[in-house]
Each structure stands twice: as C-alpha cells, then as structure tokens.
Backbone and ligand atoms as CSV (ligand in chain L), in Angstrom:
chain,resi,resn,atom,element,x,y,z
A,1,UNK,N,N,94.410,114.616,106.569
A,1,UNK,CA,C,94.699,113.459,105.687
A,1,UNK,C,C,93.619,112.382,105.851
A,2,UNK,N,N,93.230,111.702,104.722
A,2,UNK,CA,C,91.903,110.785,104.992
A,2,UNK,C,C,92.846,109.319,104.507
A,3,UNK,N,N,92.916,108.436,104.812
A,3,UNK,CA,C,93.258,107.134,104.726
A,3,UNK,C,C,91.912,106.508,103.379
A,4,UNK,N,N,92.747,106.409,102.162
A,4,UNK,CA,C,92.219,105.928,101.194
A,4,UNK,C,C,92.681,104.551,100.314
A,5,UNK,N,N,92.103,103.917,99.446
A,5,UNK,CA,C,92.610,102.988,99.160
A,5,UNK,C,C,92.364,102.724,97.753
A,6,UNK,N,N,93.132,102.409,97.225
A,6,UNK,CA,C,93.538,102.105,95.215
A,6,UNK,C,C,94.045,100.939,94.918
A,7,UNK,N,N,93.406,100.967,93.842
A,7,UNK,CA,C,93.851,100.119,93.077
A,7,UNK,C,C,95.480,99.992,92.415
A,8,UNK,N,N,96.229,98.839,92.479
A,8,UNK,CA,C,97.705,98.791,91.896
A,8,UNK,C,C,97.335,97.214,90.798
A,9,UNK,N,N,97.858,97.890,89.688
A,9,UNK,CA,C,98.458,96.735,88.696
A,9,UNK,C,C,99.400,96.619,88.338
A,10,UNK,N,N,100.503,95.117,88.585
A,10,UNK,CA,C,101.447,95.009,87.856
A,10,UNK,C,C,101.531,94.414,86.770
A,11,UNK,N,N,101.910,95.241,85.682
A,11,UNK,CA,C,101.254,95.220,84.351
A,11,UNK,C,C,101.995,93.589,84.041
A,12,UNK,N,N,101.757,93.015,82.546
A,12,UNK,CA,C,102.058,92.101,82.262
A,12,UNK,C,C,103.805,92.126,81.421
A,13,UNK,N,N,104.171,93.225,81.228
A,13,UNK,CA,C,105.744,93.493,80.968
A,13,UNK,C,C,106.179,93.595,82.334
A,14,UNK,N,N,105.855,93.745,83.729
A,14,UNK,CA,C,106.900,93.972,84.702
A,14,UNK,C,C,106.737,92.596,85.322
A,15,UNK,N,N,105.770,92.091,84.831
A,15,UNK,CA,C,105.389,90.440,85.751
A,15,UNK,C,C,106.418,89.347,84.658
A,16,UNK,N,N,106.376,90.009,83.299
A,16,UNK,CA,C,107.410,88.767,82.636
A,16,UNK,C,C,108.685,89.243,82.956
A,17,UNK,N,N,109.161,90.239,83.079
A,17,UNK,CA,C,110.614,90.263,83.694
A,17,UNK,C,C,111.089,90.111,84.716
A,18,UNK,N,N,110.192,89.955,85.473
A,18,UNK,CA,C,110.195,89.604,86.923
A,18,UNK,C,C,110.609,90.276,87.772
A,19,UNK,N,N,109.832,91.581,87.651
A,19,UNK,CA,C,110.001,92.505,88.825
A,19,UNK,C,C,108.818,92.471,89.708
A,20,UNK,N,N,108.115,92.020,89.525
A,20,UNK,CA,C,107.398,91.395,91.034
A,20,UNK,C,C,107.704,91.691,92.445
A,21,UNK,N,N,108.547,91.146,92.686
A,21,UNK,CA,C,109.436,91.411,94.213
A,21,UNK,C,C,109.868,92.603,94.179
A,22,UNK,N,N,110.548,93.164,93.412
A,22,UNK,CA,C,111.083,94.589,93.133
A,22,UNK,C,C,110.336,95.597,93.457
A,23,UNK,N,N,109.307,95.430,92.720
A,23,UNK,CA,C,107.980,96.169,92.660
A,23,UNK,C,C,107.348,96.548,94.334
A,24,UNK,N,N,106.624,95.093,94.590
A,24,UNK,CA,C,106.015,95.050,95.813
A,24,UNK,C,C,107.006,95.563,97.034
A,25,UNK,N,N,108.320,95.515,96.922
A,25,UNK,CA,C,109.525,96.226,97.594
A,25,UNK,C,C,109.328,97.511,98.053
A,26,UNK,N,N,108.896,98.525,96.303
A,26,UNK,CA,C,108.758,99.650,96.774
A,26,UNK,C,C,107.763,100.096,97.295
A,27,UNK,N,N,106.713,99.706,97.067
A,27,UNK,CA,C,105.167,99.673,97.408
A,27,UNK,C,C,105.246,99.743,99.105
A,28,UNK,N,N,105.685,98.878,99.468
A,28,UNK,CA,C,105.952,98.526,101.281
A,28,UNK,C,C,107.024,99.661,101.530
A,29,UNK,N,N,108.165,100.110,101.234
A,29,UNK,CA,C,109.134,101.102,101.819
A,29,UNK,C,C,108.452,101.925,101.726
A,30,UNK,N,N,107.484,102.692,100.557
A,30,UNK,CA,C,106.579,103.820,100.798
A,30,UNK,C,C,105.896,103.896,102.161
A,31,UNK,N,N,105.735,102.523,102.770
A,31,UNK,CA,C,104.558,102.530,103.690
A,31,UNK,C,C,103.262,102.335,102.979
A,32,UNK,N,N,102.909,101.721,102.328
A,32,UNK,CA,C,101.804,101.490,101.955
A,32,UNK,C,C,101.010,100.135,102.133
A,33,UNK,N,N,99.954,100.133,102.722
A,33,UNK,CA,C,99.789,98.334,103.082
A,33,UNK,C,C,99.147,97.637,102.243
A,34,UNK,N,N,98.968,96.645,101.891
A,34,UNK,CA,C,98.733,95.928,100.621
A,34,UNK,C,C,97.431,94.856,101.788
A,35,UNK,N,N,95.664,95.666,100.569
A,35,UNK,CA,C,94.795,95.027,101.689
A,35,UNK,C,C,94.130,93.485,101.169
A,36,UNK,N,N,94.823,93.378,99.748
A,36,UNK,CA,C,94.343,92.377,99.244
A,36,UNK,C,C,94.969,92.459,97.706
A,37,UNK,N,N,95.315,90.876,97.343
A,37,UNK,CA,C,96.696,90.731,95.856
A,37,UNK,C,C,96.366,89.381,95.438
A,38,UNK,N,N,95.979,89.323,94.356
A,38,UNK,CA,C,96.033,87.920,92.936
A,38,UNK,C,C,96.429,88.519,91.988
A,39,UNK,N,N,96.777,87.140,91.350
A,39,UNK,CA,C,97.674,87.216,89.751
A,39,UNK,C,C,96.462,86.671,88.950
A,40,UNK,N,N,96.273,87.753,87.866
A,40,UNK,CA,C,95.315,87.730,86.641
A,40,UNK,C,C,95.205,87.549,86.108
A,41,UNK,N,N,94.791,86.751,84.886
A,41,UNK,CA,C,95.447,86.489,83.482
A,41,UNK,C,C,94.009,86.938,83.155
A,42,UNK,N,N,94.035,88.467,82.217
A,42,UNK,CA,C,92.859,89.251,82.267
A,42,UNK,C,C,92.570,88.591,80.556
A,43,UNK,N,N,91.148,88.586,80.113
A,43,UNK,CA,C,90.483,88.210,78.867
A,43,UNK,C,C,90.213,89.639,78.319
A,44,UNK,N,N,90.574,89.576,77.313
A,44,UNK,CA,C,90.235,90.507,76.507
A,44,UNK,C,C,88.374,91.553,77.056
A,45,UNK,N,N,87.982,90.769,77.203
A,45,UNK,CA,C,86.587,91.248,77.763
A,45,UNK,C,C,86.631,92.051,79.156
A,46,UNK,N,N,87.854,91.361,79.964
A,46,UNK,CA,C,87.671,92.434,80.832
A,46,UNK,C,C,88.815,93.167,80.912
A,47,UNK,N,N,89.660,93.729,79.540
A,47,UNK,CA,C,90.958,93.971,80.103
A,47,UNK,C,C,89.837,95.540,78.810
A,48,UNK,N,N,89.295,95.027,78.311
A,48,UNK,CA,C,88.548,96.317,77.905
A,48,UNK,C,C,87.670,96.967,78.314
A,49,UNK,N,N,87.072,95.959,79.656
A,49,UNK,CA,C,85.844,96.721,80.916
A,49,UNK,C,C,86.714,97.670,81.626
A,50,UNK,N,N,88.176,97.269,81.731
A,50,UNK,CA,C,88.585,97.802,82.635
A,50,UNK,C,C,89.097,99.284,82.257
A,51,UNK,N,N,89.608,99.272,81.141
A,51,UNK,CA,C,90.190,100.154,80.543
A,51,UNK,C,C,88.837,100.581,79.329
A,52,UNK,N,N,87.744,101.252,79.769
A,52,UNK,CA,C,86.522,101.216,78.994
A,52,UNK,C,C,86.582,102.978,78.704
A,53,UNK,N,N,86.949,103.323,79.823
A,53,UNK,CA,C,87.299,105.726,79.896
A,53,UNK,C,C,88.330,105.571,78.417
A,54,UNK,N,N,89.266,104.605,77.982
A,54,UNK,CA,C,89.991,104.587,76.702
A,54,UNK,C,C,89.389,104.461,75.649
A,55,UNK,N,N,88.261,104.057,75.810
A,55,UNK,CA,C,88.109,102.955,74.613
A,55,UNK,C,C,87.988,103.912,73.155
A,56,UNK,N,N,87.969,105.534,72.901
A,56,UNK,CA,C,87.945,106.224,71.922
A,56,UNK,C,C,89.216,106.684,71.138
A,57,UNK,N,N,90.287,106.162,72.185
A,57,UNK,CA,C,91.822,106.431,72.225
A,57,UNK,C,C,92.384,105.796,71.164
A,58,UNK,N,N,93.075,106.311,70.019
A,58,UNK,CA,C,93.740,105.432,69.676
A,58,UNK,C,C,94.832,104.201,69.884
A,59,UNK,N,N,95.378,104.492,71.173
A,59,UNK,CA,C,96.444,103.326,71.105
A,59,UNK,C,C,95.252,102.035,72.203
A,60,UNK,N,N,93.855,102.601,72.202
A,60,UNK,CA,C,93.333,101.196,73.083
A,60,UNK,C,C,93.172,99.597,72.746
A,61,UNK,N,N,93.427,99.531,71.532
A,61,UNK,CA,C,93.632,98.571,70.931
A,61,UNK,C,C,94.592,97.516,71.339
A,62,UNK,N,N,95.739,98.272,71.110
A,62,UNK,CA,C,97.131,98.392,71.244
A,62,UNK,C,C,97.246,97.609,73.419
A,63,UNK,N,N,97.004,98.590,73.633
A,63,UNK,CA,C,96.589,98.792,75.551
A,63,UNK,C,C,95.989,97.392,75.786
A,64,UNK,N,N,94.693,97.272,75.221
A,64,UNK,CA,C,94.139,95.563,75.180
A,64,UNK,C,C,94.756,94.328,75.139
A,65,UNK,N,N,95.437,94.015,73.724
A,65,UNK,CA,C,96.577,93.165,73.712
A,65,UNK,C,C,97.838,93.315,74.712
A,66,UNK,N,N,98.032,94.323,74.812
A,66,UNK,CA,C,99.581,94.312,75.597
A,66,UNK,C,C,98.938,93.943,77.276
A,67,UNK,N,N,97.810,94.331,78.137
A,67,UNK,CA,C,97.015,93.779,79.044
A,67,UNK,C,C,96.707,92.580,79.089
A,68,UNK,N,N,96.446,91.857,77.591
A,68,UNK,CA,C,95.497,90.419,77.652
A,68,UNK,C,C,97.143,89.532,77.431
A,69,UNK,N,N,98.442,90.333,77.562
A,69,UNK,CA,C,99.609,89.364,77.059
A,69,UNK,C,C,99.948,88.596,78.125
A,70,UNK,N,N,99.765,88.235,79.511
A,70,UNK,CA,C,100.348,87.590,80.298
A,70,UNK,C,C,99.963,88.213,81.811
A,71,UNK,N,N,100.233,87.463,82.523
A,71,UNK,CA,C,99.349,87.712,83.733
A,71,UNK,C,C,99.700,88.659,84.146
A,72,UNK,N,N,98.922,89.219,85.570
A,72,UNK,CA,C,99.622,90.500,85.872
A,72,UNK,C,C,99.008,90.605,87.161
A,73,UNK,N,N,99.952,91.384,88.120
A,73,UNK,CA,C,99.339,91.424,89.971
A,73,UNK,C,C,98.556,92.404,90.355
A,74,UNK,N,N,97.154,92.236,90.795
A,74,UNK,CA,C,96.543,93.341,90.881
A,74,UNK,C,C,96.074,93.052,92.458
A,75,UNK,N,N,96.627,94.366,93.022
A,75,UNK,CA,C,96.123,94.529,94.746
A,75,UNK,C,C,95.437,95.865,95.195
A,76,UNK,N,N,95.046,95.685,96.046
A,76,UNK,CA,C,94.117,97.473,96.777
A,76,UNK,C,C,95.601,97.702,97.834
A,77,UNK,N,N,95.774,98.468,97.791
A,77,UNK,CA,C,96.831,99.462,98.849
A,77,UNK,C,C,96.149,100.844,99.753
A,78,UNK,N,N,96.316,100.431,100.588
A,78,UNK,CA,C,95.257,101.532,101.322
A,78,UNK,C,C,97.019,102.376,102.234
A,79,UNK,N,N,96.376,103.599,102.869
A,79,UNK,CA,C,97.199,104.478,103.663
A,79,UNK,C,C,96.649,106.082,103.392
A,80,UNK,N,N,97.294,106.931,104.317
A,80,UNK,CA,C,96.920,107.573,104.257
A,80,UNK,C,C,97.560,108.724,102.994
A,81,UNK,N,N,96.034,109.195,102.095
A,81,UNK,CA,C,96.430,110.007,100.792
A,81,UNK,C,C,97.086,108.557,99.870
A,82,UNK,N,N,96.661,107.571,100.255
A,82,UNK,CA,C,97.202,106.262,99.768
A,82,UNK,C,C,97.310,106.704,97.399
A,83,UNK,N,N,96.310,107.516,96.874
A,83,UNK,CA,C,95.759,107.661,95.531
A,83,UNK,C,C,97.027,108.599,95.050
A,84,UNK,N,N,97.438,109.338,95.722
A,84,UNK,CA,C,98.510,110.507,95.251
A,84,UNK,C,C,99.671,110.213,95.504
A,85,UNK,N,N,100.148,108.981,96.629
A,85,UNK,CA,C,101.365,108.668,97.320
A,85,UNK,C,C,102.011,107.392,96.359
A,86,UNK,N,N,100.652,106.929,95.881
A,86,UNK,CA,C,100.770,105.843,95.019
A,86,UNK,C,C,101.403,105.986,93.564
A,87,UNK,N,N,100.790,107.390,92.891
A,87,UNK,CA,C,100.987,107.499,91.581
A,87,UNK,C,C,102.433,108.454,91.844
A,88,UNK,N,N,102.857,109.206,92.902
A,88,UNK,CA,C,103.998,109.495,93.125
A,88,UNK,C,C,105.443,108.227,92.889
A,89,UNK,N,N,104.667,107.462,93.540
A,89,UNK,CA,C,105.533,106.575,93.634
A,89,UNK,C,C,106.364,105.659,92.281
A,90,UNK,N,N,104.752,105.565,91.451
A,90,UNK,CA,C,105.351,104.898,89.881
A,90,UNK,C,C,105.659,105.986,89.350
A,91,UNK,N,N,105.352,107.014,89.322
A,91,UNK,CA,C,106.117,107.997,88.295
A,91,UNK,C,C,105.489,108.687,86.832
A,92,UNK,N,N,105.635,109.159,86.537
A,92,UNK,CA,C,104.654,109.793,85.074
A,92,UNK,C,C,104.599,108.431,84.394
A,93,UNK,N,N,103.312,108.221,83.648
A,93,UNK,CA,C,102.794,107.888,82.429
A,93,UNK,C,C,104.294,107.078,81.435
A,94,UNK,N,N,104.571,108.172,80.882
A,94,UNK,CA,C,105.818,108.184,79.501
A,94,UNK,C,C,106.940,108.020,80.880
A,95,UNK,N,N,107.842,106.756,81.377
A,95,UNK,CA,C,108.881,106.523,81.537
A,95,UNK,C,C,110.016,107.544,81.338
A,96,UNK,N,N,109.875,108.162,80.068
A,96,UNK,CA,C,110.917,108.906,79.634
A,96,UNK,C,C,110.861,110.357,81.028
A,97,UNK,N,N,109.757,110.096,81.213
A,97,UNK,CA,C,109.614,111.915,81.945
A,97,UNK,C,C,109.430,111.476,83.601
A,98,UNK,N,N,109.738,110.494,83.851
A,98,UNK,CA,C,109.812,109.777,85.438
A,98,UNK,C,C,110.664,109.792,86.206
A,99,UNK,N,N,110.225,110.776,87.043
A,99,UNK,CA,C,111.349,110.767,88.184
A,99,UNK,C,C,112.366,109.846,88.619
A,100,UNK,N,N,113.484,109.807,88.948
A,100,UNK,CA,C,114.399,109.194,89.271
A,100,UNK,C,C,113.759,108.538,90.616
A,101,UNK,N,N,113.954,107.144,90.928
A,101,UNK,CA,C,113.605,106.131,92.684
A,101,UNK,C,C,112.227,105.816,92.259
A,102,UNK,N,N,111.505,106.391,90.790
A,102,UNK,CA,C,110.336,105.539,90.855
A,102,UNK,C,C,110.028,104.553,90.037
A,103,UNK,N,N,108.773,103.616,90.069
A,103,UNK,CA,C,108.782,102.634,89.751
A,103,UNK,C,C,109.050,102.621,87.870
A,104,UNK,N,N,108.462,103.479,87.769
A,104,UNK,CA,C,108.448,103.476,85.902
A,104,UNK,C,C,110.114,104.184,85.456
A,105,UNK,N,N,110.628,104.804,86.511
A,105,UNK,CA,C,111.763,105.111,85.852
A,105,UNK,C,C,113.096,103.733,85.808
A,106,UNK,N,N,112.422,102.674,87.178
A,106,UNK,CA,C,112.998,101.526,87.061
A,106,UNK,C,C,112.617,100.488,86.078
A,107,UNK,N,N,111.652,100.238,86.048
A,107,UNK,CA,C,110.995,99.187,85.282
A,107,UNK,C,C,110.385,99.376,83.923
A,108,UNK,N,N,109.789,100.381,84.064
A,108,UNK,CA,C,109.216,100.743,82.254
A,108,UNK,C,C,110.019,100.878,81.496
A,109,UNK,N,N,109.480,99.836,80.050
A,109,UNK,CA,C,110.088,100.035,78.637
A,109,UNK,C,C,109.548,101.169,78.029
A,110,UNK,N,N,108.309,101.914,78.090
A,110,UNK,CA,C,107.567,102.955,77.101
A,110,UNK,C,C,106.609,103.227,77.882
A,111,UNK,N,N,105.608,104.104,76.984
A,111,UNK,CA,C,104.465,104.694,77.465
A,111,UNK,C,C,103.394,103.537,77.140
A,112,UNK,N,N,103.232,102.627,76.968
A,112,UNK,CA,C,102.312,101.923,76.746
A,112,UNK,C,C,102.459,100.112,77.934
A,113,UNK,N,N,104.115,99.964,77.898
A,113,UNK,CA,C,104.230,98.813,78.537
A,113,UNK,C,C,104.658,99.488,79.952
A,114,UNK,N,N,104.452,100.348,80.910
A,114,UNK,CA,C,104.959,101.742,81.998
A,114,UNK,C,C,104.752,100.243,82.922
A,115,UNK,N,N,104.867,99.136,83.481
A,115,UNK,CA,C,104.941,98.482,84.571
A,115,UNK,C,C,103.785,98.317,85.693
A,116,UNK,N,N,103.687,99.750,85.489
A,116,UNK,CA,C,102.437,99.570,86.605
A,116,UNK,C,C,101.426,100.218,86.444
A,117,UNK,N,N,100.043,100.199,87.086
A,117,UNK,CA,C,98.700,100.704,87.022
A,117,UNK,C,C,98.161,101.531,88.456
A,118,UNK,N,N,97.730,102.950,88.907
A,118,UNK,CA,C,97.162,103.154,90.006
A,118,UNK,C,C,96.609,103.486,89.473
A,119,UNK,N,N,95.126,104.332,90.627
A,119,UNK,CA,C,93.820,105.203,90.543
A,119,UNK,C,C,94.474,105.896,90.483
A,120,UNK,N,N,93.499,107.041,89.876
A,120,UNK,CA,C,93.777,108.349,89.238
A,120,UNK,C,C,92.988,109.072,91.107
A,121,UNK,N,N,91.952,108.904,90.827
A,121,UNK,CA,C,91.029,110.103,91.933
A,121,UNK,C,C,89.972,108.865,93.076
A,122,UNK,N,N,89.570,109.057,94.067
A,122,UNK,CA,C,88.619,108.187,94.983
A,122,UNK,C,C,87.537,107.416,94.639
A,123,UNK,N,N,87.164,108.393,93.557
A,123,UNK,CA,C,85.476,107.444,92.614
A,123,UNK,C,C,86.351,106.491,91.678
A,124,UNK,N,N,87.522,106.597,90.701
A,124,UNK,CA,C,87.803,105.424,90.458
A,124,UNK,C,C,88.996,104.574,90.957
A,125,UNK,N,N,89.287,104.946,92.109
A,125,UNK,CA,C,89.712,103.650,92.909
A,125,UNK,C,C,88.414,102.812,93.545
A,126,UNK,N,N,87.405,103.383,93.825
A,126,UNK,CA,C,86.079,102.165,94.124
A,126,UNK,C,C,85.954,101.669,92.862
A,127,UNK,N,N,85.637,102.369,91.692
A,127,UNK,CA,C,85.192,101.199,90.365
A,127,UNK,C,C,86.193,100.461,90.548
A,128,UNK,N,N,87.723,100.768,90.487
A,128,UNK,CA,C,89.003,99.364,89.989
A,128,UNK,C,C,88.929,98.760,91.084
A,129,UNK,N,N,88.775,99.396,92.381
A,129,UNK,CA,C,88.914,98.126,93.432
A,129,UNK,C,C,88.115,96.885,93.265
A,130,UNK,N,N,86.679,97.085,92.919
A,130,UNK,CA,C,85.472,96.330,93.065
A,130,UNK,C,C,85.838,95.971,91.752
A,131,UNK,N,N,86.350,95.970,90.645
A,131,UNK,CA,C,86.466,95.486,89.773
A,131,UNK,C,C,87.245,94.231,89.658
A,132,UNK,N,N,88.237,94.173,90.398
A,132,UNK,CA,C,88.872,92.753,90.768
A,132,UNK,C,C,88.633,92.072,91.886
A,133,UNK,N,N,87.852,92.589,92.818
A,133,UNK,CA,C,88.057,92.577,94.127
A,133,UNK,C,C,86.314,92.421,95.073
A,134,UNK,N,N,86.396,91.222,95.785
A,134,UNK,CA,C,85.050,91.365,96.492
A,134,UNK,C,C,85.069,91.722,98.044
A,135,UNK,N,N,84.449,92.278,98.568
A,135,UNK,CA,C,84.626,92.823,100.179
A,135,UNK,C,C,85.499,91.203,100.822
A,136,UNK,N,N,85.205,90.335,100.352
A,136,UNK,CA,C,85.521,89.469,101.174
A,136,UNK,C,C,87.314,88.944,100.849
A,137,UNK,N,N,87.929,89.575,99.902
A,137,UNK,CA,C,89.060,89.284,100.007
A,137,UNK,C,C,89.942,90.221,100.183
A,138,UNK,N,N,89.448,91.002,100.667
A,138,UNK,CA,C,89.992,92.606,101.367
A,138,UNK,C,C,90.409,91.813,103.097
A,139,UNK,N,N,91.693,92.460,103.654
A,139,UNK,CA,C,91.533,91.854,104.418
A,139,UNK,C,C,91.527,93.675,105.648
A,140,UNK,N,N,90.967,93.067,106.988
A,140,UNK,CA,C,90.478,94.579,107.777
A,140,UNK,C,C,91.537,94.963,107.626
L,1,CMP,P1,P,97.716,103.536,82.878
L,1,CMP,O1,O,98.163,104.464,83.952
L,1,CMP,O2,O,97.371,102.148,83.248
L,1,CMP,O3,O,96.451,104.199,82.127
L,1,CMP,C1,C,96.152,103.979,80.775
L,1,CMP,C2,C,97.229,103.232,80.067
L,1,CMP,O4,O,97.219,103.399,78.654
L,1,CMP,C3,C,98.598,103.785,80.474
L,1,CMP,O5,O,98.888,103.465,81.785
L,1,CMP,C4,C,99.484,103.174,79.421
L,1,CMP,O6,O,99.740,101.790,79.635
L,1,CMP,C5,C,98.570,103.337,78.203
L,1,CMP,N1,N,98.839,104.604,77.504
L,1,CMP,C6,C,98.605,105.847,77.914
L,1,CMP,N2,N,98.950,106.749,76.986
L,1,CMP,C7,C,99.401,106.045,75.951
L,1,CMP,C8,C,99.889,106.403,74.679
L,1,CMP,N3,N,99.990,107.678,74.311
L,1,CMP,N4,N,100.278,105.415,73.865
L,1,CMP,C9,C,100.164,104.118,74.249
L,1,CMP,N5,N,99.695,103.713,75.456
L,1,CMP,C10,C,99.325,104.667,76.294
C-alpha cells in the first residue's frame, strides 16, 4: 500500500444545504486525514481550468455554472490508497447507482449536482491538488 493524497470537493449543492459537517464526518470515520481545507467561491475561469478533460462534453456548460453557483470546500486528504478509498467512499457518479453509507447516496440530488469531487488516478490528484493548493498550506 503506498500512502497517497487527493484532491476532495464539496460541491456547491452540498455546501448550500449544509452538509459540510456531515460530509467532513465521513471523510474522518473512513480514516482519512485532511492535509489542508478552504472555502472557494470558484470564477468561472477557473471552475473551467479545473474541469478543462470536460470541456468537449456536453453537459460542461451546464458543470460550469452549477460549480461557479456558490462556494464550495476543497481539501487534499492523504492515507493510505487514500485515491480509491476516497471515491469508494462518495459513491458512483449518478447518485441513483450509489451504494448505500456513501456520500452521494446521502447527499446527492443527480448526476450533475453528486455533492462531492475526488481524483480519479495519482497524476491527477497532483494537477487538482496544486490547483488549489500551494506546498505551503499543506500541513506535514
Ligand atoms: P465529478 O466527479 O466532479 O467529475 C465531473 C463532473 O461532471 C461530475 O462529477 C458531475 O458533477 C458532472 N457530470 C458527470 N457526468 C455528467 C452527466 N452525464 N451529466 C451532467 N453532469 C455530469
């Protein structure tokens, strides 16, 4: 097992309903440590840097606005297999097909407003980490 670390967003539908606490709840019972967390209020400019692998997609449009709607918590979570333990944890994509105890089967309205954001694979948890994030607000 290699001790890795990802990116987590709490999207801007789970931050207006205020699952926040809820959220970060399950994140910690997993065991997962949280190495660094601010609240975003992302600009259109970078809510489309971020989400840029979409940008040929039809619903990215869609993805943009619903991102640029209201702030949202974005932290690095490190542990070990931290990238696979993580996306276990929120649950498929589409809500509808999400395991029961996870985050999207609690909190997500749809496939587009799903609550939360992880890395997919190790190369882009470094782009999203460094994308919000400077070595210096990582904490050891
Ligand atoms: P996320 O895991 O952050 O990665 C890309 C995001 O695009 C995804 O969560 C959803 O918010 C959104 N998304 C993915 N597929 C669709 C879809 N078919 N329709 C609308 N939004 C989608």
């Amino acid at each position: 097992m290699t001790v890795e670390t990802t990116l987590s967003i709490i999207k801007p539908d789970a931050v207006a309903a205020g699952n926040i606490g809820a959220i970060l709840q399950m994140i910690s019972d997993a065991g997962l440590k949280i190495k660094a967390m601010k609240m975003v209020q992302m600009s259109q400019k970078e809510a489309e840097g971020f989400y840029a692998v979409h940008k040929e997609r039809p619903f990215f449009g869609e993805l943009v606005e619903f991102m640029t709607s209201g702030p949202a918590v974005v932290s690095i979570l490190e542990g070990e297999n931290a990238i696979a333990r993580y996306r276990e944890l929120m649950g498929a994509t589409n809500p509808e097909q999400a395991e029961e105890g996870t985050i999207r089967k609690n909190f997500a309205t749809n496939i587009q407003n799903n609550a939360v954001h992880g890395s997919d694979a190790p190369e882009t948890a470094a782009v999203e980490t460094a994308y919000f994030f400077s070595s210096i607000e990582q904490v050891n």
